[in-house]
C-alpha positions in Angstrom: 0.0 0.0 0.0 1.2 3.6 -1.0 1.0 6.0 1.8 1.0 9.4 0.7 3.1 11.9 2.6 1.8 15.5 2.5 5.4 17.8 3.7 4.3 21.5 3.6 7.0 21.7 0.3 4.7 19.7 -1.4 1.6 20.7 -0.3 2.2 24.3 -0.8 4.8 24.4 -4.1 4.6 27.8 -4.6 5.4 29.3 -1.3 8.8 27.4 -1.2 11.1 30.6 -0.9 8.4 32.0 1.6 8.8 28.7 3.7 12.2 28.4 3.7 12.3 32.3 5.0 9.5 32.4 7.6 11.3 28.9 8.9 14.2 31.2 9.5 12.9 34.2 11.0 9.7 33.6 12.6 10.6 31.1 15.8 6.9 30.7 16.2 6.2 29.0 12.5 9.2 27.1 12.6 7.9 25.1 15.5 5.1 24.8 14.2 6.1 23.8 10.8 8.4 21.1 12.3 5.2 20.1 14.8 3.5 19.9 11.1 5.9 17.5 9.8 6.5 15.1 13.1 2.6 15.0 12.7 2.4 13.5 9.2 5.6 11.1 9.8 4.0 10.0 12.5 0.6 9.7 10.4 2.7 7.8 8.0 4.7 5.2 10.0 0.8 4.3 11.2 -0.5 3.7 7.5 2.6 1.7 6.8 2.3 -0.3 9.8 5.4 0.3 11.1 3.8 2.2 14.6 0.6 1.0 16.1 -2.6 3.2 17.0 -6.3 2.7 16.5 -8.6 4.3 13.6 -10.2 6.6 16.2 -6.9 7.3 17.1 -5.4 7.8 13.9 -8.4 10.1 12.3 -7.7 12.5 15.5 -4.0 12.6 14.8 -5.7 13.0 10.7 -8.0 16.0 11.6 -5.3 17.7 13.9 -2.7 17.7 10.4 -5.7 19.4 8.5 -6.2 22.2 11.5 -2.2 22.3 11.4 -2.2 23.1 7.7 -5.0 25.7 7.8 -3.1 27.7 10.7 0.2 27.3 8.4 -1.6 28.2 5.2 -2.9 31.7 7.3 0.5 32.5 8.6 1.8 32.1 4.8 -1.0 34.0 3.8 -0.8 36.7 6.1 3.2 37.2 5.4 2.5 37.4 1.7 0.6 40.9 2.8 -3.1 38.7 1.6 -6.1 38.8 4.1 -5.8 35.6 6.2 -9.5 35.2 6.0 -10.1 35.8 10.0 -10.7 39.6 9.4 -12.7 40.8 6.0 -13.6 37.3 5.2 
């Protein structure tokens, strides 16, 4: 079985450079990029078996990586100078 990983490089191509540069200067969205990716390795060694947890379990840690990405996609949003969506809509 193929287990898809989803690292924030792929997931958001376009907003490599912007990545690599918040990573470097923002403290706050570097931990939580790197708590981003622990999260989906984690959700990975599960779907290949290689860790154990149940599918309650599992969908949690699932929903938590979508909430992650949101908060991610806002901060990348918001240092690109665009409305993070929490203000005008």
């Amino acid at each position: 079985m193929h287990v898809e990983h989803h690292p924030l490089i792929k997931d958001f191509p376009e907003k490599r450079e912007q990545l690599q540069k918040l990573r470097q200067e923002d403290p706050v969205f570097a931990r939580k990029a790197e708590e981003y990716e622990a999260l989906d390795k984690r959700i990975c060694r599960v779907e290949d078996g290689v860790e154990t947890l149940d599918d309650a379990a599992l969908s949690a840690l699932k929903q938590e990586r979508v909430n992650m990405k949101d908060d991610i996609a806002r901060d990348l949003k918001r240092a690109s100078g665009s409305c993070c969506g929490g203000c005008c809509g």
